[in-house]
C-alpha positions as CSV (number, residue, x, y, z in Angstrom):
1,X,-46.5,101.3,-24.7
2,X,-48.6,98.4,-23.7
3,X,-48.6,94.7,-24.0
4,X,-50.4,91.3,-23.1
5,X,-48.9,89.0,-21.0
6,X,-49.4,85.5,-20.3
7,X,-47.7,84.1,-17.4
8,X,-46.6,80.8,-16.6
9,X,-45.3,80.1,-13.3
10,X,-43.1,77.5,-11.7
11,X,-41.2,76.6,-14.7
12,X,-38.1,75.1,-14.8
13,X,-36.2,77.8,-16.5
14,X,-37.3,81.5,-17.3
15,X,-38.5,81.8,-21.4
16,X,-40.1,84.8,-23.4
17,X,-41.8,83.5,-26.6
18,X,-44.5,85.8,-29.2
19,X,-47.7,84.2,-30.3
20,X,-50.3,86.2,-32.0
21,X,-49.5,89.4,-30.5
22,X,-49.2,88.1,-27.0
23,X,-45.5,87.5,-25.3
24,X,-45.7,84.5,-23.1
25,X,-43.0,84.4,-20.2
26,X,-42.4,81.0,-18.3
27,X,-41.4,82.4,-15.1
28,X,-39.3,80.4,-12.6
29,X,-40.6,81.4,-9.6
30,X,-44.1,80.4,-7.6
31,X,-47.3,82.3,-7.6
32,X,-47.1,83.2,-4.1
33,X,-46.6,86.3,-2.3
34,X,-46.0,88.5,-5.7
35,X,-43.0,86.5,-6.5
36,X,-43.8,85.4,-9.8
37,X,-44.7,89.4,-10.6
38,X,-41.4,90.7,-9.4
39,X,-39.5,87.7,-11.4
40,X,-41.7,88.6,-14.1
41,X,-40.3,92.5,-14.4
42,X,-37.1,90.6,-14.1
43,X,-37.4,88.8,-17.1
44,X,-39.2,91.5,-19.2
45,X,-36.2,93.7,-18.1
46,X,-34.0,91.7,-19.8
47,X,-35.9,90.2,-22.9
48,X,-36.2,93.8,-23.8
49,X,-33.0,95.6,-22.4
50,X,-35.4,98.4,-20.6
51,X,-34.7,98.9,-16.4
52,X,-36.7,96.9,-14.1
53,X,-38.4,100.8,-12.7
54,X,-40.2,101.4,-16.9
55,X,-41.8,98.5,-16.4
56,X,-45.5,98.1,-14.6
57,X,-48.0,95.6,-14.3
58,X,-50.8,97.7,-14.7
59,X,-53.9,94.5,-15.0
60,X,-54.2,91.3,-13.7
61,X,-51.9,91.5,-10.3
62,X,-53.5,88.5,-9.2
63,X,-54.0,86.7,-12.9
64,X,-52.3,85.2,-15.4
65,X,-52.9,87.0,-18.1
66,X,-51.5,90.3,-17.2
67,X,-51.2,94.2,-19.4
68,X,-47.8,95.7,-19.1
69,X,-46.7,99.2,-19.1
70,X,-43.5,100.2,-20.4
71,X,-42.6,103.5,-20.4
């Protein structure tokens, strides 16, 4: 399955919320070094009670708006 992220780094506390089709996740962590990525598989993890390894960031590495793989 795959879905559209949108990404919001540096937030104050970690949030998962659905608009039109596309999850948005404020991600507490900075945009540096992959950091917001790996938080972000965190957080995904979690929101939808799959392990951290069935879930890829398959587009947008380096963007904000991201398509994730979960298998």
């Amino acid at each position: 399955m795959k879905i559209q992220v949108k990404v919001i780094p540096n937030s104050k506390e970690p949030r998962v919320r659905e608009i039109e089709g596309v999850l948005r996740v404020k991600v507490d962590a900075p945009a540096k070094k992959g950091k917001a990525n790996k938080r972000l598989v965190e957080i995904l993890a979690k929101y939808l009670s799959k392990p951290k390894l069935s879930i890829k960031i398959i587009e947008g590495l380096t963007s904000k708006n991201k398509v994730i793989e979960i298998k």
